[in-house]
N, C-alpha and C positions, 0 to 999 in steps of 0.2 A: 328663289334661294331658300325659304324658309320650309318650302317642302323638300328640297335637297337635301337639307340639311335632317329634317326630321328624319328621311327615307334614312338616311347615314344611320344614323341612332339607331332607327330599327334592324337596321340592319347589322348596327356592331351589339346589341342586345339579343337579338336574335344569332350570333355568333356565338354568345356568351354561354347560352340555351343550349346549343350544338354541341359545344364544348365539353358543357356538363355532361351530354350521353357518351360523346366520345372518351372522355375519363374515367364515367363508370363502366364504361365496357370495357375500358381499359384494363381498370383496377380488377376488375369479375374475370378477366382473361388472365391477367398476372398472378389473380389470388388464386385461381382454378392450376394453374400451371405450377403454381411454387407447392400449390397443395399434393398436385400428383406427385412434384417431385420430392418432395417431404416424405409420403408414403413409401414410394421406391424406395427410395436412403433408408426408412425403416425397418420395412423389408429386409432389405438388401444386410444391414445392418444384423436383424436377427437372425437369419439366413446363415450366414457367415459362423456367429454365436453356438447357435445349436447346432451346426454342420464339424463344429472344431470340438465342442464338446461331448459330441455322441459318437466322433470318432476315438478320441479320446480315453473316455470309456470301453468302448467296447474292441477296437481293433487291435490291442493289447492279448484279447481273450479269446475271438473269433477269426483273425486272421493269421492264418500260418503257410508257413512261403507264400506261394502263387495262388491259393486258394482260402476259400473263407470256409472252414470247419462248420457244421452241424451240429447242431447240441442243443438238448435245454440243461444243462449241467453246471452253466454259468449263471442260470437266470436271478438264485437269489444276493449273490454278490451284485450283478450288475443293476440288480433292483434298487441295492440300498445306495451304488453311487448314484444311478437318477435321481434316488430322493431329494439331493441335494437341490434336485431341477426343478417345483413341483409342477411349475409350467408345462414341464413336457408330458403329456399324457398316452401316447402311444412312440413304441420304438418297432420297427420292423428291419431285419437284413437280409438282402436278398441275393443268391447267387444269379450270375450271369442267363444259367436255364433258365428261371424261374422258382425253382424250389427259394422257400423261404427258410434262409438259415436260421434266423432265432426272432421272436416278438415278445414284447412284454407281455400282451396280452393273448388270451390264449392259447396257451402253448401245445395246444394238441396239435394247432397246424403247423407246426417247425416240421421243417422233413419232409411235407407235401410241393406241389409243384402248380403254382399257379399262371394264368396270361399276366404275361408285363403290360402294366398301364403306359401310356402314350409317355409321360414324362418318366418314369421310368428308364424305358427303351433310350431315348433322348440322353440321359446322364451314361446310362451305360456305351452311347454310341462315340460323347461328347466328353465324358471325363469334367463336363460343368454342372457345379451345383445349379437348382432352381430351387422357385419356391414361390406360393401364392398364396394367400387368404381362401379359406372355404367353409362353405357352407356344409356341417357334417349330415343335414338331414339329408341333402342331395350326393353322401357317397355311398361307393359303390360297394365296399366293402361293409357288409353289415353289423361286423362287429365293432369297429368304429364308430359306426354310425349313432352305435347303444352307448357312445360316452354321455356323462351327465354334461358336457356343455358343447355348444353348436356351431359358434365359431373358432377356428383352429387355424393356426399357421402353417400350410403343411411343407415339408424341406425333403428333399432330394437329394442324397449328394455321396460321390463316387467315393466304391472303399478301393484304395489301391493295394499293390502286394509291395511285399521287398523293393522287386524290380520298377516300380511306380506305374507297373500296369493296372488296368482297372479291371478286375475283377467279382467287384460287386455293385451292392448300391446300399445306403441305409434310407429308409420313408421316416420323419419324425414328423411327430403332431402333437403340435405346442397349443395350451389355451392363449388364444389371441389377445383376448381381456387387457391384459396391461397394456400390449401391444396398441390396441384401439386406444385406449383412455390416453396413453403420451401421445398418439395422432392429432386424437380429435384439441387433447387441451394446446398442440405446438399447431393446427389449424385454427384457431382461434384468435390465438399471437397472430397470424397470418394475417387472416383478414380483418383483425383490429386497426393492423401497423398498415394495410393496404388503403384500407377507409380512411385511417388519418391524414396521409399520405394525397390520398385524391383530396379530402377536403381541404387540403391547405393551399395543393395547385387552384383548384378552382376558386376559393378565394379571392388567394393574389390576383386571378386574371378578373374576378369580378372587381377588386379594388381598381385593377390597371383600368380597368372596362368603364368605370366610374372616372374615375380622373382623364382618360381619353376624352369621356361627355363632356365634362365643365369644359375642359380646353375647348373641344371642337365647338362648342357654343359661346364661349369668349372669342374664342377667333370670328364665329361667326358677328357675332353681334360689330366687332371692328371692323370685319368687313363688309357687313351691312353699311356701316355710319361712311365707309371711306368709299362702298359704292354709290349709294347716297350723294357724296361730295363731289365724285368724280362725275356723276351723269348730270348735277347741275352746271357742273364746267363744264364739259361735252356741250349742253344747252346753251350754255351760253356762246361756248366757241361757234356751234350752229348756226345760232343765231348770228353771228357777228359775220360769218361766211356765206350766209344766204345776205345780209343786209351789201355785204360787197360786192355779190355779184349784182346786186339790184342798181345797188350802182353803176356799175360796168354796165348794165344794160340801159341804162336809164341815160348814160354818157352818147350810146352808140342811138339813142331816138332824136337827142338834143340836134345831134349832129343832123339829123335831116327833118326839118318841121315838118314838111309834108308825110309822115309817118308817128306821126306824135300819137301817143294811146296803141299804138299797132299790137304791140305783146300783149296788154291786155285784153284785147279785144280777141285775139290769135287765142289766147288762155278759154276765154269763156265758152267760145265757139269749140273749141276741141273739148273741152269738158263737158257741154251738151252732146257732141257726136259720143263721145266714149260712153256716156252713162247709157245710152241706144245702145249702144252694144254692148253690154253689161257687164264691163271692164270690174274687176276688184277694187279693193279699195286702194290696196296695195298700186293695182294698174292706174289705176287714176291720180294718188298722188304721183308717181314718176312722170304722168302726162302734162299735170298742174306745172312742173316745174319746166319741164321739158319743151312744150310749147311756150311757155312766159321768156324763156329762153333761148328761143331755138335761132336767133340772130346776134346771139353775143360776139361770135367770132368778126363780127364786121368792126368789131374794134380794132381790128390788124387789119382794115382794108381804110386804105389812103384816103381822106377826108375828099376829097377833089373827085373820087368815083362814087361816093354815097350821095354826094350832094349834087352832080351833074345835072343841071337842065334838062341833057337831051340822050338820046338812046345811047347804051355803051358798044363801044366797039369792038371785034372779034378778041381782041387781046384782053381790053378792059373786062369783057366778062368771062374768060376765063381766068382772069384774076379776084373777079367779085364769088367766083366761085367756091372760090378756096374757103368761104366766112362757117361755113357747115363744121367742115372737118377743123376747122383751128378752135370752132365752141366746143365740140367735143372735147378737144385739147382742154381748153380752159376748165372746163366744166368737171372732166376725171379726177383734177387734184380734188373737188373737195366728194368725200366720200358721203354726205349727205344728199348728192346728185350724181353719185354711180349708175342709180337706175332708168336716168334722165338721158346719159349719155349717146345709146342709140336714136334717140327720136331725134335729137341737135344734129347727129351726125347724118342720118339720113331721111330727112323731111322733105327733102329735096327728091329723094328717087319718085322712079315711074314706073306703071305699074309694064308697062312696054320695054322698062329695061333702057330710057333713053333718057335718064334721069343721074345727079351726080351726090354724093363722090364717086360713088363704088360701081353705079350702072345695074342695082339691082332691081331684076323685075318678079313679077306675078307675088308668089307666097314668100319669096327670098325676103321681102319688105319689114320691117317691124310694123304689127298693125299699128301698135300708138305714134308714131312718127308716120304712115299712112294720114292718120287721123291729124294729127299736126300741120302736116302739106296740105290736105285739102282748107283745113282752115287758114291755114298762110295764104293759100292761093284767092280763096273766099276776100279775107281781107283786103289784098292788094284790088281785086278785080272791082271792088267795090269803094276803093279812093281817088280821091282826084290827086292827078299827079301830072308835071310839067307835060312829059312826055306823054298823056293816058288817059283817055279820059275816065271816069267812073263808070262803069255800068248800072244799068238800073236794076232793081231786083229781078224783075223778069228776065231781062238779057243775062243775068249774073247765073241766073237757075235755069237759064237753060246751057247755057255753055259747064257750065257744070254735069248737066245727065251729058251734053255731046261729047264730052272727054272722061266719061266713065268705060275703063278698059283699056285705055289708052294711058292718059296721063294718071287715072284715080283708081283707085282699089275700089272695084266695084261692091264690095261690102259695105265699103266707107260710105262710098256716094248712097247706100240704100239708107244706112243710117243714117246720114246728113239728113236726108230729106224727111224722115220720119221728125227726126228733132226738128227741123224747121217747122213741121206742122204742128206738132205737142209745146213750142218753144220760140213762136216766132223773133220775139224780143229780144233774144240770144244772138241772132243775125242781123241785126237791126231791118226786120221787115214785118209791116203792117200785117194786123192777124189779117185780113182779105187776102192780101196778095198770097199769103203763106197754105190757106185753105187752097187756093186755086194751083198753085203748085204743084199741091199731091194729087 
């Protein structure tokens, strides 16, 4: 129990453990994901900002009906309203061809006709703004590229005409700076409130994790003390149920003097054969019981047929035979001699199958109840009894090898005889005679 118990513990500690990585990959997953999404909405946000503002400005100036006019004739008006922006450091407008209507800077190339970059193409195809963060040393336009600062917001976004067709496009590139510094300090927030957030879950479950302990180890220590209580009462019921059956058995010897000692004698003799055949411990106590036992049922058989002077008759012993299967019976109620129960019930079988209750032969047999009958048989063959005389140890051991195969499990009979020889005084036979035997 007490390593059960331990195993538990490590086991709800080491839950605890798990927990923590599952948390913080939790938390590293949710702060990752709020973080992109934070970015985006920023984005998205300034996108929006300078896409309304730069229209604002200039579509006033440069768009007329369905077309966006060419000029640098607007530039220094349209310069002083960007000032207001200082953020935005390039403005470019672009007709549908290519030709680049007007830019703040360099205005030599208004007029000219450039390839449309991929997101270009995209706004004019789609009438949707875009827009991404970029790295200006990696653009393609070179005179951009010579601003004093590196990262830029850059926006995309459709100039429509009258008719709200799209017609152009404006490129704005914004310094990203402020942009970044509200990122990085609202990612911060992020993952402060996400770490808080996890340590307080993990906590709890380490406090819940702690108070599970003390319980499960109160409970256990109760249920130690009340296992404890119950297996001494068990013990003692045990005992109180093997002492009645000792009785009962001790009732059914009274009843015929000439068998007086027979169960124990039955006992001994089968625990020398089993230990031969190198029966468990487990096997051997069930045989302990099972041979001490193996005639209880003759206490349901009519006082007047136990004690008989003289041989029984066809009837009378197919009623004495019944004592087998009715000790089984007896013997099932108590479950300290469940394991006992085959050897009572079939002590009696042959190895020839001409044996009772059941008529089981050869390997069908249980060996320990094999082991039983031979010694039952040993016992009686070797009592003096109204009807019988005793055999002498010699005549006893030899009718015993001539009904090896027949009536005995020829295993049995090999280990009889061996115990006889390592064991004579288990048999009640003289060590000479027992040497000459084998």
């Amino acid at each position: 129990m007490t390593q059960r118990v331990a195993r538990s513990l490590t086991l709800l500690w080491a839950f605890v453990a798990v927990s923590a990585i599952v948390l913080a990959a939790g938390a590293i997953m949710l702060g990752s994901l709020m973080t992109r999404a934070l970015r985006r909405q920023a984005v998205d946000d300034a996108k929006l900002s300078l896409a309304q503002y730069t229209s604002g400005v200039l579509s006033p100036r440069l768009v007329s009906g369905n077309e966006v006019r060419v000029g640098d004739d607007v530039t220094g008006i349209v310069n002083r309203n960007l000032a207001s922006r200082p953020d935005i450091v390039s403005v470019k407008v672009w007709r549908r061809d290519g030709v680049l209507a007007w830019t703040s800077l360099a205005p030599e190339r208004i007029g000219k006709r450039f390839p449309l970059s991929a997101d270009l193409r995209g706004v004019l195809r789609t009438g949707k703004s875009e827009a991404h963060l970029e790295d200006l040393t990696d653009s393609e336009d070179a005179v951009e590229a010579k601003l004093p600062v590196h990262d830029v917001l850059e926006v995309y976004s459709p100039v429509f005409s009258d008719g709200k067709q799209v017609i152009g496009a404006y490129e704005v590139y914004a310094d990203s700076s402020p942009l970044d510094a509200a990122i990085i300090d609202r990612k911060h927030e992020i993952w402060i409130g996400t770490a808080a957030v996890f340590f307080l879950l993990w906590g709890l479950l380490v406090i819940l994790a702690r108070s599970a302990s003390s319980t499960l180890r109160r409970q256990t220590t109760a249920l130690r003390e009340r296992s404890v209580a119950l297996s001494e009462s068990y013990q003692r019921l045990e005992e109180s149920s093997l002492e009645a059956i000792e009785s009962l058995n001790a009732t059914v010897e009274a009843k015929d003097p000439y068998t007086a000692g027979h169960s124990n004698r039955v006992q001994r003799i089968a625990l020398s054969v089993g230990q031969e055949l190198g029966m468990t411990v487990k096997e051997l106590d069930a045989l302990r019981f099972g041979s001490l036992f193996h005639d209880i049922g003759k206490i349901a058989i009519p006082d007047v047929l136990l004690t008989k002077p003289d041989r029984l008759t066809a009837d009378e012993y197919e009623l004495m035979k019944r004592h087998s299967a009715e000790g089984a019976r007896i013997v099932s109620k108590f479950g300290r001699l469940r394991e006992s129960v085959p050897i009572i019930r079939h002590h009696h079988e042959r190895w020839d199958g001409r044996g009772y209750p059941d008529g089981l032969a050869e390997d069908e047999i249980p060996l320990a109840a094999a082991v039983a009958g031979l010694a039952d048989a040993w016992d009686a063959m070797t009592i003096e009894r109204p009807y019988h005389r005793a055999l002498s140890a010699e005549e006893a051991l030899e009718e015993v090898r001539a009904c090896r195969g027949t009536q005995f499990v020829p295993a049995v009979v090999d280990a009889f005889f061996a115990a006889v020889r390592e064991r004579p005084a288990d048999f009640g036979i003289p060590e000479a005679q027992a040497l000459a035997a084998g």
